[in-house]
PyMOL Python script that loads the backbone (N, CA, C, O; Angstrom):
from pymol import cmd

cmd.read_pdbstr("""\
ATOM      1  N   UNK A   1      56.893  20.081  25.437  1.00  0.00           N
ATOM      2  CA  UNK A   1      57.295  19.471  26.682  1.00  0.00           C
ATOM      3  C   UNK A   1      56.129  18.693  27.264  1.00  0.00           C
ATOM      4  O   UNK A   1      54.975  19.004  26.967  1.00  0.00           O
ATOM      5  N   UNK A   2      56.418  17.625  28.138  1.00  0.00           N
ATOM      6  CA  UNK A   2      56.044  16.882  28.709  1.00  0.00           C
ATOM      7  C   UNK A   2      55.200  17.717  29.925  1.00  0.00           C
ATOM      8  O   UNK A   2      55.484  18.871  30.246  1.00  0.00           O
ATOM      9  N   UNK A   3      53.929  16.789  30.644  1.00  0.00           N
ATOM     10  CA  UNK A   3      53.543  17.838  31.950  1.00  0.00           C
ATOM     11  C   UNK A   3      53.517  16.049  32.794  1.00  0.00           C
ATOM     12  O   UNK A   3      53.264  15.072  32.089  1.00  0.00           O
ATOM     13  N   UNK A   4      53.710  15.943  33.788  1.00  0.00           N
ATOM     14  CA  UNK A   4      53.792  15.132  35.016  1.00  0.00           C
ATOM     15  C   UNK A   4      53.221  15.464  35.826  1.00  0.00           C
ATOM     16  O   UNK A   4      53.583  16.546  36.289  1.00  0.00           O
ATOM     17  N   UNK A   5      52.259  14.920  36.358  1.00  0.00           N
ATOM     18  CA  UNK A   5      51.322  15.023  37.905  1.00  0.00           C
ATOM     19  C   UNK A   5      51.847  13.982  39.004  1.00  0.00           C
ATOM     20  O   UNK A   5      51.954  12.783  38.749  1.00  0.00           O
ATOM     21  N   UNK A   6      52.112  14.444  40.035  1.00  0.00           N
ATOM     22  CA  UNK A   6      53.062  14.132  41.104  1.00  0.00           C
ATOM     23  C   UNK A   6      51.808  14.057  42.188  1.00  0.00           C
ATOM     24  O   UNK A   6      50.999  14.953  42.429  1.00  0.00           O
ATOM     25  N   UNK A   7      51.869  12.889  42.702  1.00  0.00           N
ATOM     26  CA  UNK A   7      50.147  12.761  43.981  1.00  0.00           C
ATOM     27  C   UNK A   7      50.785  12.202  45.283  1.00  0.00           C
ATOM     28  O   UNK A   7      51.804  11.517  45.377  1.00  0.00           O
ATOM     29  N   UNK A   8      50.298  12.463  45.863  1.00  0.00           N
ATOM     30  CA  UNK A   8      50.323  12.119  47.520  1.00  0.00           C
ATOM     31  C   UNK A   8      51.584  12.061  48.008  1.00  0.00           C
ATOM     32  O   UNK A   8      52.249  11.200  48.584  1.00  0.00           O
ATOM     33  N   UNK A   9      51.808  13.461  47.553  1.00  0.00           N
ATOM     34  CA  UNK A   9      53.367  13.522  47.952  1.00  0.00           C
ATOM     35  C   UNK A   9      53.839  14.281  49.194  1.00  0.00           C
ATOM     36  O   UNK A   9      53.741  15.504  49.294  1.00  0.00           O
ATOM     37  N   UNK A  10      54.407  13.409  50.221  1.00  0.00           N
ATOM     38  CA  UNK A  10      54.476  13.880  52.035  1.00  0.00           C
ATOM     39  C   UNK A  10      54.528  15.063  52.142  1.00  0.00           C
ATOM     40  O   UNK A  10      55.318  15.606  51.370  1.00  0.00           O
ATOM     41  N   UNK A  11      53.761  15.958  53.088  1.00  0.00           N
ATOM     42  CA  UNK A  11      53.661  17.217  53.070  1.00  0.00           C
ATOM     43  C   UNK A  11      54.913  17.912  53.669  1.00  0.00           C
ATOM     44  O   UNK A  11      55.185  19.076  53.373  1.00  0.00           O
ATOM     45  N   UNK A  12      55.893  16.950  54.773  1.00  0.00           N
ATOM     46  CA  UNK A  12      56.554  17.105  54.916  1.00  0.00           C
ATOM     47  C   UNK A  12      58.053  17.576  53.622  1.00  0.00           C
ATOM     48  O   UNK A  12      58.672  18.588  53.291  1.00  0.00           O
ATOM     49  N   UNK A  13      58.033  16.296  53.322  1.00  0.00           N
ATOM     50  CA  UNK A  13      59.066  16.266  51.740  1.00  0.00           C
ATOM     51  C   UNK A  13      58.481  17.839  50.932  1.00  0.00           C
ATOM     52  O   UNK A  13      59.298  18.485  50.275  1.00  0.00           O
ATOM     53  N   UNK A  14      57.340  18.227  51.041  1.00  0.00           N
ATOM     54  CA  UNK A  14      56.443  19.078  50.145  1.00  0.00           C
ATOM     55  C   UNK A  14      57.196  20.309  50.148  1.00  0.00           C
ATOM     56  O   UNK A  14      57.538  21.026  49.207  1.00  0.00           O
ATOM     57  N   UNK A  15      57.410  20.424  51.524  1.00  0.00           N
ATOM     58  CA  UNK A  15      57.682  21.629  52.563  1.00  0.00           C
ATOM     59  C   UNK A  15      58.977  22.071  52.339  1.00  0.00           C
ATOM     60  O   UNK A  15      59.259  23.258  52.174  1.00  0.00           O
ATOM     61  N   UNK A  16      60.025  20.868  52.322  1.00  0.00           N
ATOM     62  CA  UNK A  16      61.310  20.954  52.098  1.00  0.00           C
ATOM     63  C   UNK A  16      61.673  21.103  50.523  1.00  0.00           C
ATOM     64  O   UNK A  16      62.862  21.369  50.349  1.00  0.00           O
ATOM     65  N   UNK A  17      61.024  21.006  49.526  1.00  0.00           N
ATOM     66  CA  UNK A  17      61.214  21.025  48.028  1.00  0.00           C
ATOM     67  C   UNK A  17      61.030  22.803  48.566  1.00  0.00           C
ATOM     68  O   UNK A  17      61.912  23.661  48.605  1.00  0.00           O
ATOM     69  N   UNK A  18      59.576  22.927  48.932  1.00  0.00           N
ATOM     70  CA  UNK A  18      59.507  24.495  48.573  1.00  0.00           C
ATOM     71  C   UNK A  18      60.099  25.808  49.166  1.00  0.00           C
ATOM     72  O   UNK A  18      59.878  26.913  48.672  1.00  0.00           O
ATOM     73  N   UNK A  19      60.975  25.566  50.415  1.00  0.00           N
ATOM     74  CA  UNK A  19      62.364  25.772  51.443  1.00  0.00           C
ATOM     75  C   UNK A  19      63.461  25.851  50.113  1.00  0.00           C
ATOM     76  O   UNK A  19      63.684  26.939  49.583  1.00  0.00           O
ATOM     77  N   UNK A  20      63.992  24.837  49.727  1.00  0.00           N
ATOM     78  CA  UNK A  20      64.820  24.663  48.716  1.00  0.00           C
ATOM     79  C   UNK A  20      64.564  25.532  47.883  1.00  0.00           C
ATOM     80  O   UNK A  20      65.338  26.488  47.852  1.00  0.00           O
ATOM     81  N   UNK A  21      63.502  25.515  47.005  1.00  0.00           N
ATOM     82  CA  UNK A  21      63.151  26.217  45.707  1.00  0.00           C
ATOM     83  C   UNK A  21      63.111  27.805  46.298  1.00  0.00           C
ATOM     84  O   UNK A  21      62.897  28.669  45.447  1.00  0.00           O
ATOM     85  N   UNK A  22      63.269  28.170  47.453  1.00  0.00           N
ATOM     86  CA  UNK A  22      62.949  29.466  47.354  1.00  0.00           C
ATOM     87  C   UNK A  22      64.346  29.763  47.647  1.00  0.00           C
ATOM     88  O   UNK A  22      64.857  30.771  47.158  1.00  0.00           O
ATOM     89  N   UNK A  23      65.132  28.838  48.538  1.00  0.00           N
ATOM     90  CA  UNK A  23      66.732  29.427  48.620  1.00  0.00           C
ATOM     91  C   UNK A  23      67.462  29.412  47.402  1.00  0.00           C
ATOM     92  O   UNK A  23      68.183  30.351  47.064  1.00  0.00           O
ATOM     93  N   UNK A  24      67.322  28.513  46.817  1.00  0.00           N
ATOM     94  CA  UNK A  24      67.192  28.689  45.306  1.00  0.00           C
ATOM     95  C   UNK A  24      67.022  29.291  43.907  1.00  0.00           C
ATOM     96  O   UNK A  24      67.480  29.136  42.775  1.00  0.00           O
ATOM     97  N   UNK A  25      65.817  30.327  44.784  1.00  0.00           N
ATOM     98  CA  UNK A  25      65.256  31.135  43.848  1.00  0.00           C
ATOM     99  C   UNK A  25      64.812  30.674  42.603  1.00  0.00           C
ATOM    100  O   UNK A  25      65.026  31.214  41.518  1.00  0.00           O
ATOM    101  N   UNK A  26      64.037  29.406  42.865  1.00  0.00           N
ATOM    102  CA  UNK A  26      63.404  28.628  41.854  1.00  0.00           C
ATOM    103  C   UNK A  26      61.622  28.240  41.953  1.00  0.00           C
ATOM    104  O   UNK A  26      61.081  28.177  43.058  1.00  0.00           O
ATOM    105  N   UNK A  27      61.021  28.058  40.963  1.00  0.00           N
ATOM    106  CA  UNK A  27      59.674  27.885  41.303  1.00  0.00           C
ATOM    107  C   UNK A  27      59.683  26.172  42.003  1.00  0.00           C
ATOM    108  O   UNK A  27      60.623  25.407  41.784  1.00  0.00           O
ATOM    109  N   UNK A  28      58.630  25.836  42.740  1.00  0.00           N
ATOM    110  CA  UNK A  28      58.605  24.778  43.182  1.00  0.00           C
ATOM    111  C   UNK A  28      59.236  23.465  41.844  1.00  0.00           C
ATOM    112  O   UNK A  28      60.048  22.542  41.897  1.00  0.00           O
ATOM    113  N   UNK A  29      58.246  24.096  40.635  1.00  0.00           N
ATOM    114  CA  UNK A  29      58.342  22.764  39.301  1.00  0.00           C
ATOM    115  C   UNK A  29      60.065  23.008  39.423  1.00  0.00           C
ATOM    116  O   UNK A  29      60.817  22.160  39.906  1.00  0.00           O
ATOM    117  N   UNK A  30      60.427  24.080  38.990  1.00  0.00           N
ATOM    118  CA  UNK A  30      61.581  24.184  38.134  1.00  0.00           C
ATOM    119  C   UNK A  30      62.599  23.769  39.608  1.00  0.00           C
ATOM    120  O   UNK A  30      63.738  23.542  39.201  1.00  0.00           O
ATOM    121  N   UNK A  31      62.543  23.661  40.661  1.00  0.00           N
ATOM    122  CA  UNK A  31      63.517  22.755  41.904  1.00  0.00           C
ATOM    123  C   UNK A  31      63.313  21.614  41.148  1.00  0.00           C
ATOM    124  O   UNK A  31      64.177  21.088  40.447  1.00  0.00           O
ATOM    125  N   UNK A  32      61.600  21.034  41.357  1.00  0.00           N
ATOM    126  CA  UNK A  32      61.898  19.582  41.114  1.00  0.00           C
ATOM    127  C   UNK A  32      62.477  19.184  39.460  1.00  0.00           C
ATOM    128  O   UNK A  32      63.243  18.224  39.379  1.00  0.00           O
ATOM    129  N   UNK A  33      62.262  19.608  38.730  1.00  0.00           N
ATOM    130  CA  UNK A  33      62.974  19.423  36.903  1.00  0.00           C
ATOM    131  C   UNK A  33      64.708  19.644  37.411  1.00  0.00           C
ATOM    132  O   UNK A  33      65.406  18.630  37.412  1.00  0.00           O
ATOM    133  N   UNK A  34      65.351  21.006  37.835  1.00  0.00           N
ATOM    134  CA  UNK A  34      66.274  21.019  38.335  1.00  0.00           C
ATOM    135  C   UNK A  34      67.368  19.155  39.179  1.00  0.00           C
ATOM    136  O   UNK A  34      68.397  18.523  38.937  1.00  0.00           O
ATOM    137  N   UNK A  35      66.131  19.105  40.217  1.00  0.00           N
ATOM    138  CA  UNK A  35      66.690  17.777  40.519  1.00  0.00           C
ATOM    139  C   UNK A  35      66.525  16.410  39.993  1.00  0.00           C
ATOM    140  O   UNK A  35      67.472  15.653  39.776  1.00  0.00           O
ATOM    141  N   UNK A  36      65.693  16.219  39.862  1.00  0.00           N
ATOM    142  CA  UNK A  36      65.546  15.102  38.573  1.00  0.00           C
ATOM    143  C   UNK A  36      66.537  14.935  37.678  1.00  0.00           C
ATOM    144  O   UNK A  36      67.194  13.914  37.472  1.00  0.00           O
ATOM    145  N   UNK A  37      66.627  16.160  37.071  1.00  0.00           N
ATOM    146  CA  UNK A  37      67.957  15.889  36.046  1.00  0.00           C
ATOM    147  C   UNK A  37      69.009  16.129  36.510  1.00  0.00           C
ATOM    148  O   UNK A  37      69.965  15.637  35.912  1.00  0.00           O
ATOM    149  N   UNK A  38      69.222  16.746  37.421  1.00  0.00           N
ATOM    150  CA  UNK A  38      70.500  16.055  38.601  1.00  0.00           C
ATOM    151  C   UNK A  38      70.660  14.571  38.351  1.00  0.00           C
ATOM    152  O   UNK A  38      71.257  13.920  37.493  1.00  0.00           O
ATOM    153  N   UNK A  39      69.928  14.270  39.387  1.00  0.00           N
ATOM    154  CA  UNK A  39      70.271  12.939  39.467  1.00  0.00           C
ATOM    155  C   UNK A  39      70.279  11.730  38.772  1.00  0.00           C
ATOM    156  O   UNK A  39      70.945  10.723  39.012  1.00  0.00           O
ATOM    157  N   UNK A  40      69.195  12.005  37.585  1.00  0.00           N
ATOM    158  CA  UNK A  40      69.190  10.976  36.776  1.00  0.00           C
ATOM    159  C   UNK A  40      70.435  11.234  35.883  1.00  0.00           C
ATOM    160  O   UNK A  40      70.730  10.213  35.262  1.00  0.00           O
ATOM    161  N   UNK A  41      71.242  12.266  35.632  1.00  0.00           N
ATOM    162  CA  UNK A  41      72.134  12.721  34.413  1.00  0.00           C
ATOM    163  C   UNK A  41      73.568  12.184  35.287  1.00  0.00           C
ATOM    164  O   UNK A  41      74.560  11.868  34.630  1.00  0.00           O
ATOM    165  N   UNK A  42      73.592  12.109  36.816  1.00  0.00           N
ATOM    166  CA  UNK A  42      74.859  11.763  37.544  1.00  0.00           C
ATOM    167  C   UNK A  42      75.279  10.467  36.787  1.00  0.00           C
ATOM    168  O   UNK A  42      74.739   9.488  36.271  1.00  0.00           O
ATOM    169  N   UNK A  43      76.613  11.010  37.005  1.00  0.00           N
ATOM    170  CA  UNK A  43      77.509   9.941  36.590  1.00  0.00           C
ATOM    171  C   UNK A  43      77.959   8.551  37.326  1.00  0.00           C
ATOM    172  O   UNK A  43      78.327   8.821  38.469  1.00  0.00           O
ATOM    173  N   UNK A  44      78.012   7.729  37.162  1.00  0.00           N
ATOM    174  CA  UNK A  44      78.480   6.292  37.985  1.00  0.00           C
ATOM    175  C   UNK A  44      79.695   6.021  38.011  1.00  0.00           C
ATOM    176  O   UNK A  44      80.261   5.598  37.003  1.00  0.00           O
ATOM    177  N   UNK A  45      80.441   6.248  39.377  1.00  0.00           N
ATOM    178  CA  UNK A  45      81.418   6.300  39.863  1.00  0.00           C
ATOM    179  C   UNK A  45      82.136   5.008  39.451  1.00  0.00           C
ATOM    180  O   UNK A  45      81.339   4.147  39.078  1.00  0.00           O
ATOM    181  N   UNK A  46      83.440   4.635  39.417  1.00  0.00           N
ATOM    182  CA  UNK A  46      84.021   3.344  39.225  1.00  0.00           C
ATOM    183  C   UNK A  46      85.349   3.770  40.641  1.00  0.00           C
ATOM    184  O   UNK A  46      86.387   4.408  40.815  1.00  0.00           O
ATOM    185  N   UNK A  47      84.360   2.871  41.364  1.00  0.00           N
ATOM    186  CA  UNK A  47      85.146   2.921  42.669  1.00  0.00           C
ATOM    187  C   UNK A  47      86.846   2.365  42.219  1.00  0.00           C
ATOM    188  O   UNK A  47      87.760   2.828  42.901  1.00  0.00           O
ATOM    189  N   UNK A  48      87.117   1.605  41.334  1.00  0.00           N
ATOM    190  CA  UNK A  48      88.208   1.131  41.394  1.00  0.00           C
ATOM    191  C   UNK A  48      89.554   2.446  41.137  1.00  0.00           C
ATOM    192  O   UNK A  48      90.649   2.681  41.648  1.00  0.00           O
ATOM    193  N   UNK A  49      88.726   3.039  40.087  1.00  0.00           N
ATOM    194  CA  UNK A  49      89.359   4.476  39.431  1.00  0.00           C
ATOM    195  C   UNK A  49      89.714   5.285  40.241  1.00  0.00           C
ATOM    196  O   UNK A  49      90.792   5.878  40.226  1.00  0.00           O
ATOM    197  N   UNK A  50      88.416   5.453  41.429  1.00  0.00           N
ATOM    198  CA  UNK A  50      88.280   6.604  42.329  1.00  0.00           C
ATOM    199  C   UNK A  50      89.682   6.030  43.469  1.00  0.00           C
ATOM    200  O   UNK A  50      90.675   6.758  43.471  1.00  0.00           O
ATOM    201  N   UNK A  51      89.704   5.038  44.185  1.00  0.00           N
ATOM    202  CA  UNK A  51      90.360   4.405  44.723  1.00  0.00           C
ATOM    203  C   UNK A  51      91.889   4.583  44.330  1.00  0.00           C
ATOM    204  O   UNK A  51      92.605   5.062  45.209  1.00  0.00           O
ATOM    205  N   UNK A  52      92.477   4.252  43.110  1.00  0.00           N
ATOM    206  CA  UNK A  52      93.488   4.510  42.521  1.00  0.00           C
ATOM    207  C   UNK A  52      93.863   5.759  42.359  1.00  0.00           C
ATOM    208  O   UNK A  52      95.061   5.997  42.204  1.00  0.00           O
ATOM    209  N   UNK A  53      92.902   6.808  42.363  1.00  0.00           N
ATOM    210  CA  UNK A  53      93.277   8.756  41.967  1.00  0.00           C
ATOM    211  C   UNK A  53      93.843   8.554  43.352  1.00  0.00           C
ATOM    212  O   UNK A  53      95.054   8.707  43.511  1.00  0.00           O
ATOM    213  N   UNK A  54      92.862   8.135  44.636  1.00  0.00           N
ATOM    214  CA  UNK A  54      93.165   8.873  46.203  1.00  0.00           C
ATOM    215  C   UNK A  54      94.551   8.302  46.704  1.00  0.00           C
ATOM    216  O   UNK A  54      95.342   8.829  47.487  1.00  0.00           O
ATOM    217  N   UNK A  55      94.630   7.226  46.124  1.00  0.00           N
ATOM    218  CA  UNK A  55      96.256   6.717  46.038  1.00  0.00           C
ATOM    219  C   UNK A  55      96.784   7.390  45.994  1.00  0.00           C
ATOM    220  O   UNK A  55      97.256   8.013  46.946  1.00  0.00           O
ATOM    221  N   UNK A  56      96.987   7.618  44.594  1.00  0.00           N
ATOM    222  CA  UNK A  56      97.748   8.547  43.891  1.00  0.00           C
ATOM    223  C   UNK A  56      98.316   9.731  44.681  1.00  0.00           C
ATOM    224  O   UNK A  56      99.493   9.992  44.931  1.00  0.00           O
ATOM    225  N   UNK A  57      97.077  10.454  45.048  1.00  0.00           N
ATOM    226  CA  UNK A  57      96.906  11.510  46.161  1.00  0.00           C
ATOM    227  C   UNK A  57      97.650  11.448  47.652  1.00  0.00           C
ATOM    228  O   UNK A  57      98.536  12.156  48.129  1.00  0.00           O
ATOM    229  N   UNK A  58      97.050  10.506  48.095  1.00  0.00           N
ATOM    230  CA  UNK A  58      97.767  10.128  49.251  1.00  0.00           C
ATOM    231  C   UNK A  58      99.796   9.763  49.269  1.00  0.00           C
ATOM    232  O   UNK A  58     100.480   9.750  50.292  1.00  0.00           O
ATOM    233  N   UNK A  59     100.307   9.514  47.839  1.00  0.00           N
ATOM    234  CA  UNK A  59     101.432   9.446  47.710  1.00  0.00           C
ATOM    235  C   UNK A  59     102.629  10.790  47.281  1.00  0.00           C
ATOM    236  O   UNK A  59     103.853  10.851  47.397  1.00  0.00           O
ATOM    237  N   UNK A  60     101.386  11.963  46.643  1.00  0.00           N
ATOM    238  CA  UNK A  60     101.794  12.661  46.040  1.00  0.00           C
ATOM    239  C   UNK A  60     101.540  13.736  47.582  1.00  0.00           C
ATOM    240  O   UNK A  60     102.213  14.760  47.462  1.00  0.00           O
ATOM    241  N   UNK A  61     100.997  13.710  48.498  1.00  0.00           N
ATOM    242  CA  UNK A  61     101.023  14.667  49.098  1.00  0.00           C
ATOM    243  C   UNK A  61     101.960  13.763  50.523  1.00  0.00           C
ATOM    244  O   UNK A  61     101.822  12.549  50.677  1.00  0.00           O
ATOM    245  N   UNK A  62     102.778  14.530  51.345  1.00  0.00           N
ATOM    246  CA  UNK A  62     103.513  13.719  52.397  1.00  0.00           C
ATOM    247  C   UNK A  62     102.843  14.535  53.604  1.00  0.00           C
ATOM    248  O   UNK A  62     103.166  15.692  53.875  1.00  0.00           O
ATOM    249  N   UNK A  63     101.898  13.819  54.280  1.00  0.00           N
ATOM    250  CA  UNK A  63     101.031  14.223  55.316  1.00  0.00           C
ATOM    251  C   UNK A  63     101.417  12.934  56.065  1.00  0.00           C
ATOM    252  O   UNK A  63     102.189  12.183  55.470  1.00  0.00           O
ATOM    253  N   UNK A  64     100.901  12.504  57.532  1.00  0.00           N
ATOM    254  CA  UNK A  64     100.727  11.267  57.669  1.00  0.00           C
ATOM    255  C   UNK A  64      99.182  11.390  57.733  1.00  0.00           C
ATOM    256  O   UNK A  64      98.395  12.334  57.790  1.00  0.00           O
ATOM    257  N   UNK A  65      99.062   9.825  57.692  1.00  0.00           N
ATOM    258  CA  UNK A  65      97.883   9.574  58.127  1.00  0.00           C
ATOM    259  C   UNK A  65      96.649   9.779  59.128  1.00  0.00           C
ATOM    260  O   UNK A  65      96.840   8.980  60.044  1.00  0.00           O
ATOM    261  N   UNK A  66      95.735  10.333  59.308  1.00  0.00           N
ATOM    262  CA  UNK A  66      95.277  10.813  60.295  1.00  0.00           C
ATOM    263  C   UNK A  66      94.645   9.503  61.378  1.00  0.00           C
ATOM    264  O   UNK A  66      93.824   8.674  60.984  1.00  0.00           O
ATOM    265  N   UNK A  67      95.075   9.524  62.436  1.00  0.00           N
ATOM    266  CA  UNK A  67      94.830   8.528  63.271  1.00  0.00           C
ATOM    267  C   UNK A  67      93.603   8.722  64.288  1.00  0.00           C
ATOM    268  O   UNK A  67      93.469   9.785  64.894  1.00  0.00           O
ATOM    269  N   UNK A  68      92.910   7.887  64.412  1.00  0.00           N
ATOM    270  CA  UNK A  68      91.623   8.172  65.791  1.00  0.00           C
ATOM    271  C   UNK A  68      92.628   8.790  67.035  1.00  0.00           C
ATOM    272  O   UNK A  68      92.106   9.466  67.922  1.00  0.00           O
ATOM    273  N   UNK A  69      93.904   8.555  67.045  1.00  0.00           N
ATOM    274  CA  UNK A  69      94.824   9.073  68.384  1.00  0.00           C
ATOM    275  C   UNK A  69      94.834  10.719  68.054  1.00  0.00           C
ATOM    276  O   UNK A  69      94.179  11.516  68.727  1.00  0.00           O
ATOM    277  N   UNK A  70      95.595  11.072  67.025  1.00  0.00           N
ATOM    278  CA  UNK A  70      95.780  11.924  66.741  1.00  0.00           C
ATOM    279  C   UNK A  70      94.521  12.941  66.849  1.00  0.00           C
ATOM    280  O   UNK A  70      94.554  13.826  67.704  1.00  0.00           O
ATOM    281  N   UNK A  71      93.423  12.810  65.985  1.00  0.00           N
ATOM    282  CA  UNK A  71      92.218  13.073  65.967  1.00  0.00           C
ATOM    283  C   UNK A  71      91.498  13.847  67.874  1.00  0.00           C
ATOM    284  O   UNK A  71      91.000  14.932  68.173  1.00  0.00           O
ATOM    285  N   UNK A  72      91.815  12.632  68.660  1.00  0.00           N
ATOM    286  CA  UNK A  72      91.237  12.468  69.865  1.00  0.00           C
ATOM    287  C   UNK A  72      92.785  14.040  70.519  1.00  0.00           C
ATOM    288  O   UNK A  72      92.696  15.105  71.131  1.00  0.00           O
ATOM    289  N   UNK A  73      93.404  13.617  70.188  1.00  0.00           N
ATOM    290  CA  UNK A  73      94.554  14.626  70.702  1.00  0.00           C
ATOM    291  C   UNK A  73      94.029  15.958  70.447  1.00  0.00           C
ATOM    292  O   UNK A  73      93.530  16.541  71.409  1.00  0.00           O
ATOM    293  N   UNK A  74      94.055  16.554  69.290  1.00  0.00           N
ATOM    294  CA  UNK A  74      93.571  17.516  68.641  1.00  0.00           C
ATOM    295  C   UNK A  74      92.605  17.949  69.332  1.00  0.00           C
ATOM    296  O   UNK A  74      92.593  19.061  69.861  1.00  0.00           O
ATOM    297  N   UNK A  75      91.559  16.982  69.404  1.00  0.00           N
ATOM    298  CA  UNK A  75      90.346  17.790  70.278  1.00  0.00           C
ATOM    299  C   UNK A  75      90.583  18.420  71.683  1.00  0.00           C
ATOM    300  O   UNK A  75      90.122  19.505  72.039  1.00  0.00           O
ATOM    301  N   UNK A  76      91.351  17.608  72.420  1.00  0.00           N
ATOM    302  CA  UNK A  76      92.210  17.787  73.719  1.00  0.00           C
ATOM    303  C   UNK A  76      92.491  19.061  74.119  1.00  0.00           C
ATOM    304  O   UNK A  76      92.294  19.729  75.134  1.00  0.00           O
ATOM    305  N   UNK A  77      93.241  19.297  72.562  1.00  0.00           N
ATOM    306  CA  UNK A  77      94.336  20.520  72.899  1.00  0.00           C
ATOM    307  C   UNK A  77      93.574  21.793  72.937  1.00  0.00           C
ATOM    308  O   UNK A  77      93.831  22.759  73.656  1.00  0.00           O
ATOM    309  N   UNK A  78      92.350  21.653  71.852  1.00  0.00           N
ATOM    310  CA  UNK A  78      91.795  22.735  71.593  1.00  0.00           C
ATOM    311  C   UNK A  78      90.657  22.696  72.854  1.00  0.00           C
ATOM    312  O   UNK A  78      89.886  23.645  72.710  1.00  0.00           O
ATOM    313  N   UNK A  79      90.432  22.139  73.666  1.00  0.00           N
ATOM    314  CA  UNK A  79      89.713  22.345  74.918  1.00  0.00           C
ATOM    315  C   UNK A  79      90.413  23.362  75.627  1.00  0.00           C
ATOM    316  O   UNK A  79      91.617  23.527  75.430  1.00  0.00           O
ATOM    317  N   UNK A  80      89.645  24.197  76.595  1.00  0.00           N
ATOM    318  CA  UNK A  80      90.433  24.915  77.586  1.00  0.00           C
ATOM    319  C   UNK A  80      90.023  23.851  78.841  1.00  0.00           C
ATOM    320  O   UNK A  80      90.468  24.033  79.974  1.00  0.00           O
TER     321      UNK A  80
END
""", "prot")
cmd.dss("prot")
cmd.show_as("cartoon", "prot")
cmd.util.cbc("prot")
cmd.orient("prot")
């Protein structure tokens, strides 16, 4: 295996890798290897595809549409 040296990296960002890695229950390296190959291995969406499933979805289920009215109502009701 490969070794990578990582420099002047925000102590802030630092802080939050090693937060992560411990909720995690991961060593600091093995968070960052963990995410790396996350993200570089993600797949590239084809919005057109994705677009056409929620169709799909939206036809196959009979809900209406959720409206900013409706939405704003809802909150209303659940106020005392």
């Amino acid at each position: 295996m490969r070794t990578v040296t990582v420099k002047n990296i925000p102590n802030d960002l630092y802080e939050k890798i090693k937060e992560t890695a411990h909720g995690n229950r991961r060593s600091i390296n093995n968070e960052i290897i963990h995410r790396l190959d996350r993200s570089l291995r993600s797949q590239v969406i084809d919005a057109e595809a994705l677009l056409s499933r929620i169709e799909r979805l939206r036809h196959d289920v009979s809900v209406p549409l959720l409206t900013d009215e409706m939405i704003a109502a809802a909150k209303e009701d659940g106020r005392p």
